[in-house]
C-alpha positions in Angstrom: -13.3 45.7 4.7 -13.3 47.0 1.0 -12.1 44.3 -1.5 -10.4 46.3 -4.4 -11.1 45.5 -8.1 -14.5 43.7 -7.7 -16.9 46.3 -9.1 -19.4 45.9 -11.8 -16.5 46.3 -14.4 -14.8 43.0 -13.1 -18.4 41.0 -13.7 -18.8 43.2 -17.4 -15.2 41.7 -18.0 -16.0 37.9 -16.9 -19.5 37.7 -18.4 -17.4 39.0 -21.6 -14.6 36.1 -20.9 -17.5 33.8 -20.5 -19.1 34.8 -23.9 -16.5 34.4 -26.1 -15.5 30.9 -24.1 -19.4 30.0 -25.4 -18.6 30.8 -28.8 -15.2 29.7 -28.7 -17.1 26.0 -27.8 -19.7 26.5 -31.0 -17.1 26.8 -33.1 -15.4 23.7 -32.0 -18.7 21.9 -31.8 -19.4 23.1 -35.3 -16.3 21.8 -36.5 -16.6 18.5 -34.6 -19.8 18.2 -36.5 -18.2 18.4 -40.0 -15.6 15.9 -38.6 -18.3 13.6 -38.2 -19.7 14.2 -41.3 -16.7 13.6 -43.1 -15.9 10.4 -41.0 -19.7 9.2 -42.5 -18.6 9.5 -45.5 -15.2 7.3 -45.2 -17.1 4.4 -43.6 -20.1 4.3 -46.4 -17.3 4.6 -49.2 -15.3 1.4 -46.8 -19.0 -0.6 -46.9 -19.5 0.3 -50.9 -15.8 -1.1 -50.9 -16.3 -3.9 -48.9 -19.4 -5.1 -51.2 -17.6 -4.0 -54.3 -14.5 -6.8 -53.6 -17.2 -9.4 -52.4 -19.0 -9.3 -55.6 -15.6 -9.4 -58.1 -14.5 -12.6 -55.3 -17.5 -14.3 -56.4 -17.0 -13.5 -60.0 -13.5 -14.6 -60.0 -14.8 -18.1 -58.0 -17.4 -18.6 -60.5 -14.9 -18.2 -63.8 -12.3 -20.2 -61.7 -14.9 -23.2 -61.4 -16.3 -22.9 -65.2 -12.5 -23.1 -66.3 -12.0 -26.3 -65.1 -14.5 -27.8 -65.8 
């Protein structure tokens, strides 16, 4: 029984499907990496943020307490 369409060009044709699925999936993972990268960089500006408001609450505490003295 001879099964039509399943020569060596229909494996040529999915090894070639399969290749560009592989670099379809670096490119994502490439951009998922500069994603990240970016996301880094919010949540160290966030903590720099954070540390910046902590030190101006203490310096508004400190002037608030000399004034009424």
């Amino acid at each position: 029984m001879k099964v039509y369409g399943r020569g060596p060009l229909d494996l040529t044709r999915k090894l070639s499907n399969l290749e560009e699925a592989v670099e379809g999936y670096k490119v994502l993972v490439e951009e998922q990496k500069k994603q990240i990268w970016e996301l880094k960089k919010v949540v160290f500006e966030n903590e720099k943020n954070k540390n910046l408001l902590q030190g101006y609450k203490k310096v508004i505490e400190d002037l608030s307490f000399r004034l009424r003295k």
